[in-house]
C-alpha positions in Angstrom: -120.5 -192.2 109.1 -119.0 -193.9 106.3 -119.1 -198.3 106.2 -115.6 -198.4 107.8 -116.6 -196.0 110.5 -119.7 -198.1 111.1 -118.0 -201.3 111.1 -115.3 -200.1 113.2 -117.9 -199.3 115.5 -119.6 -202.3 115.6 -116.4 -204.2 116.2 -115.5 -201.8 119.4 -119.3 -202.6 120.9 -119.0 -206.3 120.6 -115.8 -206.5 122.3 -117.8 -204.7 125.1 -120.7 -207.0 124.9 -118.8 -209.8 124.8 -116.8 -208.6 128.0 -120.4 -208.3 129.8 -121.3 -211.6 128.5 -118.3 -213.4 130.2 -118.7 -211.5 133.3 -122.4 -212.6 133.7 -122.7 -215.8 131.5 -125.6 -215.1 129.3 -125.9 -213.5 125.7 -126.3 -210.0 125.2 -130.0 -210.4 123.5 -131.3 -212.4 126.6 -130.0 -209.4 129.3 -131.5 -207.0 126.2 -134.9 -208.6 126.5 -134.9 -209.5 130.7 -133.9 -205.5 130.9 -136.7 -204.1 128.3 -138.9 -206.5 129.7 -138.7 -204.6 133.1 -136.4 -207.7 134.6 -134.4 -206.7 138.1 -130.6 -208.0 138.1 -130.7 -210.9 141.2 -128.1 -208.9 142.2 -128.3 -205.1 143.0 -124.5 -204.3 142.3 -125.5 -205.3 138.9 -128.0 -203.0 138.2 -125.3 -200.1 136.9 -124.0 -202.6 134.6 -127.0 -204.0 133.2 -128.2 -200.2 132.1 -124.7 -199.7 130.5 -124.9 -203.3 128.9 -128.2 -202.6 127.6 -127.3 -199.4 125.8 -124.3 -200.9 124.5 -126.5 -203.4 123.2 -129.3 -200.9 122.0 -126.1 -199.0 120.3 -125.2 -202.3 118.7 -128.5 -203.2 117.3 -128.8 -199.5 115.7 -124.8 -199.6 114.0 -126.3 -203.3 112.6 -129.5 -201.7 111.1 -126.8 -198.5 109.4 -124.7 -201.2 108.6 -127.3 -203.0 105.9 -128.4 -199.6 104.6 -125.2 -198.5 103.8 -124.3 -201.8 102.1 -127.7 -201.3 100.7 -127.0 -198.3 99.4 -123.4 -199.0 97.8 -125.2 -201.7 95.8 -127.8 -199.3 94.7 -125.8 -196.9 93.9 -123.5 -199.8 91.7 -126.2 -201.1 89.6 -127.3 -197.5 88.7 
């Protein structure tokens, strides 16, 4: 995956977070660590979309980390 791939990427799962954090009215970090943390939904119809959320999230979090190396690595490879 190239930068543009990677941001375009990131871009796509933030529009889903950020559909998930309307819907339920709490940031994606604070489902992230209720779910990890072995936290039930109050409701039980929720429970599909917190699992989806929270590997949307997880998905997120890993583009992020690609993101910095490959910016990382650009640089690198520009000072060289």
């Amino acid at each position: 995956m190239d930068l543009h791939d990677i941001l375009t990427d990131i871009h796509a799962l933030e529009t889903e977070l950020l559909n998930f954090e309307r819907k339920y009215g709490i940031r994606s970090e604070t489902l992230y660590a209720a779910y990890i943390g072995g936290e039930e939904p109050e409701d039980d119809n929720w429970a599909l979309d917190f699992g989806e959320w929270a590997s949307i999230y997880r998905i997120w979090l890993s583009r992020q980390a690609e993101y910095r190396n490959e910016v990382q690595h650009i640089r690198q490879s520009a000072s060289d």
